[in-house]
N, CA and C atoms as a LAMMPS dump frame, in Angstrom:
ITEM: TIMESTEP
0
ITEM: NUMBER OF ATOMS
459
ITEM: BOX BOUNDS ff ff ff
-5.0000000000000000e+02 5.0000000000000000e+02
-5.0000000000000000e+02 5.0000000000000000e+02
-5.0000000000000000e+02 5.0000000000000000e+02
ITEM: ATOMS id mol type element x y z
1 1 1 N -115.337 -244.243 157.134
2 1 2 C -115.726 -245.635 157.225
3 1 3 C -114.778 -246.36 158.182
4 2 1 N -115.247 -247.329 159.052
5 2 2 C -114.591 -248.386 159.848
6 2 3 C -113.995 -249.333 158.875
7 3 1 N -112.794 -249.056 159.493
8 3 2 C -111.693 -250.158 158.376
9 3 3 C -112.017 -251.723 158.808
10 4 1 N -112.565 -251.565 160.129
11 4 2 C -112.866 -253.625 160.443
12 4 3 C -114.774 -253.757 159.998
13 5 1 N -114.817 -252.832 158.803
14 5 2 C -116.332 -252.601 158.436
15 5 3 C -116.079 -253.565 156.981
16 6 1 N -115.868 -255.081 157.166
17 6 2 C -115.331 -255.63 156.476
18 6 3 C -116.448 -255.983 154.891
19 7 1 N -117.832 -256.079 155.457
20 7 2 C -118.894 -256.234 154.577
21 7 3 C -118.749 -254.991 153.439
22 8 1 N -118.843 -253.555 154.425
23 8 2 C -118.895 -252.713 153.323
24 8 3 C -117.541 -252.45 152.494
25 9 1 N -116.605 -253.1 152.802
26 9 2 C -115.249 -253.26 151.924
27 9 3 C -115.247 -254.071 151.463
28 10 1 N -116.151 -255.095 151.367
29 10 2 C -116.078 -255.884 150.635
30 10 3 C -117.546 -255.985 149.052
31 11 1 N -118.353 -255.217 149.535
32 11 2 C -119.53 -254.404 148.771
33 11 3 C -119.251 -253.592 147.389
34 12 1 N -117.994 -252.723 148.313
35 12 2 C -117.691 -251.302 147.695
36 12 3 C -116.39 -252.515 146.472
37 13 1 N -115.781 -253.214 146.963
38 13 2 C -115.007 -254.132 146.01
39 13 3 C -115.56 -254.631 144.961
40 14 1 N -116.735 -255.388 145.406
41 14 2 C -117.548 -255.995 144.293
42 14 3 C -118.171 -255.252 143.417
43 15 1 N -118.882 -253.999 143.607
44 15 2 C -119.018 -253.116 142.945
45 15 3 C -117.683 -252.766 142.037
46 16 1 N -117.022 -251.988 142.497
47 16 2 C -115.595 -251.513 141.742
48 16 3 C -115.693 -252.465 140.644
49 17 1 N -115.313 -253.74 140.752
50 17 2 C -114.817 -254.693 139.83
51 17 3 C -116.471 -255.039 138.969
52 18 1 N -117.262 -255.093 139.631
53 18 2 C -118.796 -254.731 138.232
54 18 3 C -118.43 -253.583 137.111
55 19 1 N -118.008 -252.719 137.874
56 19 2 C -118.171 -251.399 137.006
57 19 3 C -116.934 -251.928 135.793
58 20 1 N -115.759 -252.492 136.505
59 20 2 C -114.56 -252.589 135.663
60 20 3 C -115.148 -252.892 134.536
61 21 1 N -115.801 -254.683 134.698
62 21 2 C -116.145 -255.54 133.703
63 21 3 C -117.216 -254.902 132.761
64 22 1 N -118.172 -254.295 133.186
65 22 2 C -119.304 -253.295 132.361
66 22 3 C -118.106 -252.383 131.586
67 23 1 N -117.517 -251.726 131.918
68 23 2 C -116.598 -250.839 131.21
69 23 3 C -115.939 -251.502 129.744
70 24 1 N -115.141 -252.797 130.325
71 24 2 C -114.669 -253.129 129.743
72 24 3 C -115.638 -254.104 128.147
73 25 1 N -116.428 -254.303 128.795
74 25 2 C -117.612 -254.664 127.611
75 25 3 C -117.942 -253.581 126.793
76 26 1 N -117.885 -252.516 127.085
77 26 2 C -119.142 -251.624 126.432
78 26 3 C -117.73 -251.217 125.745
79 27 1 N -116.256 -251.31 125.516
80 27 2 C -115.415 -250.629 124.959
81 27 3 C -114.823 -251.754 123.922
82 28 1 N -115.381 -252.697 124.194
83 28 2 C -114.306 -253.878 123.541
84 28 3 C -115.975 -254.484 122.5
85 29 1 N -117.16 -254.233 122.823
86 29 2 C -118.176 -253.996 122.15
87 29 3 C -117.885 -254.09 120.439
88 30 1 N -117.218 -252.858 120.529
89 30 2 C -117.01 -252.514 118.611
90 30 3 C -115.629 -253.227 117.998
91 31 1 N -114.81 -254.361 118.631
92 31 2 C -113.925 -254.908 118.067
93 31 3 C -114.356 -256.408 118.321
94 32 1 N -113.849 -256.822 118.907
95 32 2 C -114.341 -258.334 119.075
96 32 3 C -115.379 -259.04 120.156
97 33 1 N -116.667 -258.096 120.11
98 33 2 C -117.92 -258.768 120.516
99 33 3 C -118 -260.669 121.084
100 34 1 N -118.46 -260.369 122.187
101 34 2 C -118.992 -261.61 122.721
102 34 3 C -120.719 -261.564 122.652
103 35 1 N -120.713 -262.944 123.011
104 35 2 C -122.942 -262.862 122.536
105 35 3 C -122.975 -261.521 123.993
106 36 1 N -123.837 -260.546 123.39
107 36 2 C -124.13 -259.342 124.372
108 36 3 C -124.89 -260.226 125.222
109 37 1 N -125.942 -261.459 125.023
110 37 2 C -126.873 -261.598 126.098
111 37 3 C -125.747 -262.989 127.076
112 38 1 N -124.747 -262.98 126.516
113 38 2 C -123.633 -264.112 127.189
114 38 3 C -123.163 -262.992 128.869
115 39 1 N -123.784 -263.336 130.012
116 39 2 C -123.449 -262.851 131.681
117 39 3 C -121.813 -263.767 131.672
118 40 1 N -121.285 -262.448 132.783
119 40 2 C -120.312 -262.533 133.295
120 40 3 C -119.98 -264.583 133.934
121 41 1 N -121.393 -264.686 134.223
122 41 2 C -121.092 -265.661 135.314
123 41 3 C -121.384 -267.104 134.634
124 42 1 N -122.1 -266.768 132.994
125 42 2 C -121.477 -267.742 131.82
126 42 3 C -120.695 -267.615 131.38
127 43 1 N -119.585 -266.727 131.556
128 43 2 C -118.472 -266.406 130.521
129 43 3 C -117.934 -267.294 131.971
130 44 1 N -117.593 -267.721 132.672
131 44 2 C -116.652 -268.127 134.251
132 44 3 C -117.005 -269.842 133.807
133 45 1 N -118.37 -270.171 133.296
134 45 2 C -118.675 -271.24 133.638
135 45 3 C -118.346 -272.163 132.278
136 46 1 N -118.07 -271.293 131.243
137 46 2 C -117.321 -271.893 129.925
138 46 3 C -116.206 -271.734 130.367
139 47 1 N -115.637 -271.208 130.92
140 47 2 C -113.972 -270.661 131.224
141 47 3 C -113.643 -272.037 132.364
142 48 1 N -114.405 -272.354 133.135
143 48 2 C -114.749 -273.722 134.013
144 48 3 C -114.482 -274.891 133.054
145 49 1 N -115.658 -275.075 132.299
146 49 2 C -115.512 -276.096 131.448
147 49 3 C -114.288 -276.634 130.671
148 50 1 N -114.048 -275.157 129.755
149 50 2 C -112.729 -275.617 128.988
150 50 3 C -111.433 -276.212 129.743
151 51 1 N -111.013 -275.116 130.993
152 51 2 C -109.928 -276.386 131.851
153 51 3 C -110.137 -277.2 132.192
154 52 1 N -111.892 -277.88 132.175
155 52 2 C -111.376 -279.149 133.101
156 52 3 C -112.055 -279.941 131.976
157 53 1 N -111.524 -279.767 130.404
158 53 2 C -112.19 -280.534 129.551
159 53 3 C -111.508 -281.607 129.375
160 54 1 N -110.782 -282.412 130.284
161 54 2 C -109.805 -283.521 130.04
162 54 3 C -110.765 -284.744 131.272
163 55 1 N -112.542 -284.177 131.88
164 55 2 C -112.596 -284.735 133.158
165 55 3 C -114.467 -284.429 133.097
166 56 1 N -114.902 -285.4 133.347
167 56 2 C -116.612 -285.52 133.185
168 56 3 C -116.605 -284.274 134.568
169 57 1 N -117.319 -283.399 134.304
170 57 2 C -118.072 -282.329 135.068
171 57 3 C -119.659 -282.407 134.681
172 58 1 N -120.04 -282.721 135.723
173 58 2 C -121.466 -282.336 135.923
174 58 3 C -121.958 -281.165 136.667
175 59 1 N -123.685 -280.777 136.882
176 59 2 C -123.97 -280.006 137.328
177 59 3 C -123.729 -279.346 138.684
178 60 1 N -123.532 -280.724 139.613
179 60 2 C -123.072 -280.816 140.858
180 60 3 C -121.653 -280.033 141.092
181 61 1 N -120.802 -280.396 140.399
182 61 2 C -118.989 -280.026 140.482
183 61 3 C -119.455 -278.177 140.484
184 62 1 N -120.147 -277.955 139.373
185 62 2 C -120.214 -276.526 139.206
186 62 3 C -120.901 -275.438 140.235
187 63 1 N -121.963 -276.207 141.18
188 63 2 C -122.303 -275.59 142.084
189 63 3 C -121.269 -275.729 143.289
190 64 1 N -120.867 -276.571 143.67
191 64 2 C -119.585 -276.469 144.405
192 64 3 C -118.485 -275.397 143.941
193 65 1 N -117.786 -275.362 142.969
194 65 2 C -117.051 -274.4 142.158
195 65 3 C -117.396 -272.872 142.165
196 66 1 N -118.865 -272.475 142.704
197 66 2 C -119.241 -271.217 142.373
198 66 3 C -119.834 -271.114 143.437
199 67 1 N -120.069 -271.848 144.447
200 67 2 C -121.009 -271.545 145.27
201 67 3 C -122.424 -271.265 145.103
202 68 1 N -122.982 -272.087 144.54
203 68 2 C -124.691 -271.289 144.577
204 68 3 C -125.535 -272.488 144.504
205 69 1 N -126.407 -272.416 144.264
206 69 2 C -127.331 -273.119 144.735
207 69 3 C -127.905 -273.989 143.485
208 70 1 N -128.472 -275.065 143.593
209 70 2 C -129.163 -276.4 142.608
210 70 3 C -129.692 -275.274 141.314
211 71 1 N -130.698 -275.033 141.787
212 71 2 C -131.797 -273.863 141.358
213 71 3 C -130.873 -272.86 140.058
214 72 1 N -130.149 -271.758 140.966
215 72 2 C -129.687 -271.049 140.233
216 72 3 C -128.593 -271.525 138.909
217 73 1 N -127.896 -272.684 139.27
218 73 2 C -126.782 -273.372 138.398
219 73 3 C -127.948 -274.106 137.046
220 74 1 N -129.126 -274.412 137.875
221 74 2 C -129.828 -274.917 136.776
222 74 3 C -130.221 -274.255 135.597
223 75 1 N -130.692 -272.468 136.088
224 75 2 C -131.122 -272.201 135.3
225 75 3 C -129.764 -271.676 134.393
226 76 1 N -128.802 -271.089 135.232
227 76 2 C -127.57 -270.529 134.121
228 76 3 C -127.512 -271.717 132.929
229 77 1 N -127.206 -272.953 133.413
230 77 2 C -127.033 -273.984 132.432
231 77 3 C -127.918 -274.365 131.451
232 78 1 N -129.623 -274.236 131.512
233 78 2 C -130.256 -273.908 130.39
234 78 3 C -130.288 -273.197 129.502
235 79 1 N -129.751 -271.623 129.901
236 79 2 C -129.655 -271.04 129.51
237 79 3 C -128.62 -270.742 128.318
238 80 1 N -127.444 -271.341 128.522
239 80 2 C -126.061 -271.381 128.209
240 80 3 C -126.747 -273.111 126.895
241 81 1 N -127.351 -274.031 127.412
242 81 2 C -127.633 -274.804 126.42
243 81 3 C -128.799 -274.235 125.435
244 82 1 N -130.091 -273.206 126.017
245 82 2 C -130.513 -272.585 125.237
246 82 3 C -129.928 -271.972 123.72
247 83 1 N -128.398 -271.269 124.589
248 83 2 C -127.851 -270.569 123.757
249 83 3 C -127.259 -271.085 122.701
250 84 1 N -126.697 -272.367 122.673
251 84 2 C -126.078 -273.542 122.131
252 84 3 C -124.303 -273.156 122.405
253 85 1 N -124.212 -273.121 123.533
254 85 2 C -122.732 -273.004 124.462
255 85 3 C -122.452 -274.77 125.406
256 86 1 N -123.404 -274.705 125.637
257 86 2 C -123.148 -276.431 126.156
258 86 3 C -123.927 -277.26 125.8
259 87 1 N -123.964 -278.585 125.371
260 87 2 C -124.561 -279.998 125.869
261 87 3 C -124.69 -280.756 127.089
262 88 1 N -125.841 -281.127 127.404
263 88 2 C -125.721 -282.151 128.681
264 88 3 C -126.046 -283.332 128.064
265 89 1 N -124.679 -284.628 128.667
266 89 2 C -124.29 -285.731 127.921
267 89 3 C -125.038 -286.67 128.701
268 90 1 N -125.872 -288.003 128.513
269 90 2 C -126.126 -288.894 129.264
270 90 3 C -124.872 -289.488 129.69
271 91 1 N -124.936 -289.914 131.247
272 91 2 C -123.671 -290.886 131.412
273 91 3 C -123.843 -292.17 130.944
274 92 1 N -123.324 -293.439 130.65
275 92 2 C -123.891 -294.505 130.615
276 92 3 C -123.843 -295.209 131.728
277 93 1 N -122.737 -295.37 133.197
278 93 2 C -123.242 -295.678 133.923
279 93 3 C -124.216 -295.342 135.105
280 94 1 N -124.927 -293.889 134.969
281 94 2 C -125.864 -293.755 135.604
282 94 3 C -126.671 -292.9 134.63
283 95 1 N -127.957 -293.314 134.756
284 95 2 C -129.019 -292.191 133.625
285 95 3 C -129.514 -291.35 134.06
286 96 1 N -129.185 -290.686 135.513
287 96 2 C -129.323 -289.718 136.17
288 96 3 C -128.407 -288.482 136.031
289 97 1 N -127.177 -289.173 135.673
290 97 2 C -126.144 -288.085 135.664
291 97 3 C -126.056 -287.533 134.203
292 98 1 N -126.047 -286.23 134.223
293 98 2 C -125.519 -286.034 132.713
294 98 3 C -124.525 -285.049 132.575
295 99 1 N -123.368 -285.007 131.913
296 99 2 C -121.735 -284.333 131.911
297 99 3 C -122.493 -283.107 131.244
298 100 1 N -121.534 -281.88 131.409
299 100 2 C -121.582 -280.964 130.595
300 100 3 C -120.423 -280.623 129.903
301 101 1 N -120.906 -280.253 128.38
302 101 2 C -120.155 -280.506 127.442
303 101 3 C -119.792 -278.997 126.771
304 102 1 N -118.893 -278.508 125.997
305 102 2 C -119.148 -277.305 125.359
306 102 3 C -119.183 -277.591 123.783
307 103 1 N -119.835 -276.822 123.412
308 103 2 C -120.105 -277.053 122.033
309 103 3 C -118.693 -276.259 121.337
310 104 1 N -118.926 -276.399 119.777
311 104 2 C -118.216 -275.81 118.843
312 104 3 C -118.202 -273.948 119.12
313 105 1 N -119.509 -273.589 119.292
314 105 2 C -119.451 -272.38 119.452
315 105 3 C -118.932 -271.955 120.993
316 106 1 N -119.249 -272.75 121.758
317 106 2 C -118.069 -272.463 122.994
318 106 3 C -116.736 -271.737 122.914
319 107 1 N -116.61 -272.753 121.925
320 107 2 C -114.833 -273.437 121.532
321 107 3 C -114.446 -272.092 121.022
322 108 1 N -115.318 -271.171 120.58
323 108 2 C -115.104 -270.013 119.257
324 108 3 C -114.48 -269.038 120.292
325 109 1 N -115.558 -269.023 121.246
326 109 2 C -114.647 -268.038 121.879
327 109 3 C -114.287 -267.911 123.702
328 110 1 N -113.951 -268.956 123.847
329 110 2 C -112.895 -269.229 124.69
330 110 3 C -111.943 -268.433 124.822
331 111 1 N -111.208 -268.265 123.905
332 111 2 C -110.018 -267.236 123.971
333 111 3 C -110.077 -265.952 124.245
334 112 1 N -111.146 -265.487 123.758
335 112 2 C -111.449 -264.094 123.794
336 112 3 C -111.916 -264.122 125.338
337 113 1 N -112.455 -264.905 126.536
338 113 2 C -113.061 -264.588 127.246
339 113 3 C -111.654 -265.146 128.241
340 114 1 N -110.816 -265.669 127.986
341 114 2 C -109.663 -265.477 128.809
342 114 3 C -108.583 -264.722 128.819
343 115 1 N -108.485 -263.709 127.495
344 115 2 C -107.825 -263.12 127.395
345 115 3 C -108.33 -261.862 128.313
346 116 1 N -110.094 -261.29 128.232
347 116 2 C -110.758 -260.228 128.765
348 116 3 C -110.888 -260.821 130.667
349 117 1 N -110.498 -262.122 130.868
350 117 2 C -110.365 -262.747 132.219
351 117 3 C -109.128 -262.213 132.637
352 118 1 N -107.851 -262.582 131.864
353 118 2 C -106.361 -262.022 132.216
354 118 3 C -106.256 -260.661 132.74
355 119 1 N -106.75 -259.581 131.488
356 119 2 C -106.857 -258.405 131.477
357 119 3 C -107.374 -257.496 133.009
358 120 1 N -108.559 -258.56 132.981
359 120 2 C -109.251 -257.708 134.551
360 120 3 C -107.918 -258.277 136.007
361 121 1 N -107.55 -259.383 135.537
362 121 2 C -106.606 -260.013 136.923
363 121 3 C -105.609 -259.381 136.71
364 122 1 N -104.778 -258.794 135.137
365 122 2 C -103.669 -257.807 135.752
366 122 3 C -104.222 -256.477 136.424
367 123 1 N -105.226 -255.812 135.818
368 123 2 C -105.556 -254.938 136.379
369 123 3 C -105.543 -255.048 138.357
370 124 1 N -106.245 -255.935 138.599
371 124 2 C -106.713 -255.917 140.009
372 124 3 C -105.594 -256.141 140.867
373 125 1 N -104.517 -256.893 140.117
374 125 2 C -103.134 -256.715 141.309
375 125 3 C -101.953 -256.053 140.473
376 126 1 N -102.558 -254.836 139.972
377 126 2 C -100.765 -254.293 139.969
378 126 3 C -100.902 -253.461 141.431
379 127 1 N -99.738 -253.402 141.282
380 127 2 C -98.936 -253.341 142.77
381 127 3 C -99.262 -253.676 143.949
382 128 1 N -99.751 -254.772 143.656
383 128 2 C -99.383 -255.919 144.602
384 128 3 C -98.757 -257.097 144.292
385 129 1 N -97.812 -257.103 145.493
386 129 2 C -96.59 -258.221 145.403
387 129 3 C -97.174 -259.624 145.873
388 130 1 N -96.711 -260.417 145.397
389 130 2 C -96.574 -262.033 145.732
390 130 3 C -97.497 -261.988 146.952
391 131 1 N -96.827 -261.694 148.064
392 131 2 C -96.439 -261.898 150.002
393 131 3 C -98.175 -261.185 149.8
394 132 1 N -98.416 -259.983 149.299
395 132 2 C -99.646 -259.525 149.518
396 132 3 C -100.532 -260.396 149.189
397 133 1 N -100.91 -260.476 147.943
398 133 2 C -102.129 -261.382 147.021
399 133 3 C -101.938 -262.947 147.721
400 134 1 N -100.769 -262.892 148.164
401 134 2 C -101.015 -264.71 148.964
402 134 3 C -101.922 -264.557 150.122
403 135 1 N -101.643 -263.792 150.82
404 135 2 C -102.629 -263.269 152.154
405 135 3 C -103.573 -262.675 151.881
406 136 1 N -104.03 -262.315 150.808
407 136 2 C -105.318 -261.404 151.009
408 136 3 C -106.449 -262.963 150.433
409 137 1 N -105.601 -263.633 149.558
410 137 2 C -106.487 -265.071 149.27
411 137 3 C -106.768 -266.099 150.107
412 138 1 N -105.449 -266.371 150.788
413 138 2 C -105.762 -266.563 152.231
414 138 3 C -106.695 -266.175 152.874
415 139 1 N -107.143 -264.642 153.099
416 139 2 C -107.882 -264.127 154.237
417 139 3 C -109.65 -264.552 153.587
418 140 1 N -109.474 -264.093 152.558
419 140 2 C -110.745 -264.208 151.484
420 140 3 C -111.011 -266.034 151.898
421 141 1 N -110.221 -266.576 151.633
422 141 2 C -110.878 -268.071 151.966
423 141 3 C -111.323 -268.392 153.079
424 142 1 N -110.82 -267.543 154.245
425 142 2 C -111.401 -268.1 155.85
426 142 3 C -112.754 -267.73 156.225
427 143 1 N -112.868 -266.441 155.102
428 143 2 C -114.021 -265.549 154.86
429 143 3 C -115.259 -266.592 154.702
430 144 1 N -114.327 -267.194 153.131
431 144 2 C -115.716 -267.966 152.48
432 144 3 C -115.869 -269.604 153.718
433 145 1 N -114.924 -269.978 154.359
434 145 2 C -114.78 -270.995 155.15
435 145 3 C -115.894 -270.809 156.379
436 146 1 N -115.661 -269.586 157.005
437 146 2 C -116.685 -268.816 158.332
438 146 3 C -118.279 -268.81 157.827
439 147 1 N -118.751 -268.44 156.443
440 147 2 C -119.751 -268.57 156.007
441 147 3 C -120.809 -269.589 156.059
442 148 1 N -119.457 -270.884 155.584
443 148 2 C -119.844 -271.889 154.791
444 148 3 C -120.466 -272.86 156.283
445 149 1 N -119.249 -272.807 157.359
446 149 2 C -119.706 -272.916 158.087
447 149 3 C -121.371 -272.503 159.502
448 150 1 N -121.233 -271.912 159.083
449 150 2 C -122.361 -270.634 159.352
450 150 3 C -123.57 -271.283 158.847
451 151 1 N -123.843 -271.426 157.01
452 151 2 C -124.727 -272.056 156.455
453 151 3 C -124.984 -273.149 156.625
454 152 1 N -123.367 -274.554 156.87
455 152 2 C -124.016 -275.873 157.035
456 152 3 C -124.817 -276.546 158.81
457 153 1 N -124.637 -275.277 159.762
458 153 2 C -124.962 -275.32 161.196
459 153 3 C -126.364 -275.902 161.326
């Protein structure tokens, strides 16, 4: 493979780290279970919520935050209120806007989904030092910057 074959190193990454997180579900399964039908990318968006539970977040903040689109954030977030993981709050000064909230059962397991968050981030940088992981986040952001640009043209 071409090492400046940056897509498929970056493919073969995203993969790797799928497989991690599947792994790590299907083993942690028989001790302290999360909702099986609860996705990776609702477990990120409660993990969202709870830090910035000191600060009205709406639907908008979260598609910025994740990158994706009206559409797709909409449906995760039904879904997640389906589940009874969030509320959407009327604002009172606009009746257009509505906050998202986490419920009690959110609250339950929060912990468990930052502790299985920690777990995958030590994994992904041992041995890498400081000087490395600063530059490779660096590089990763000019990445997502070149894109973004790209898309708003």
């Amino acid at each position: 493979m071409n090492n400046k074959d940056i897509c498929r190193h970056l493919a073969e990454l995203t993969n790797l780290i799928h497989r991690e997180i599947v792994k790590n579900e299907a083993q942690q399964a028989t001790t302290a279970p999360l909702d099986s039908s609860l996705s990776r990318s609702s477990s990120c968006i409660i993990n969202y919520l709870y830090d910035h539970s000191d600060e009205d977040v709406f639907q908008r903040d979260l598609e910025r935050e994740f990158q994706v689109r009206r559409s797709s954030m909409s449906k995760g977030l039904t879904l997640l209120e389906q589940k009874g993981y969030i509320n959407r709050v009327n604002v009172s000064t606009d009746h257009r806007l509505k906050k998202i909230v986490l419920t009690s059962k959110a609250h339950m397991i929060v912990d468990k989904i930052k502790t299985d968050r920690e777990k995958l981030e030590q994994k992904l940088t041992a041995n890498i030092c400081a000087d490395e992981l600063e530059k490779f986040i660096s590089t990763i952001n000019k990445i997502k910057d070149n894109l973004k640009k790209e898309e708003n043209a």
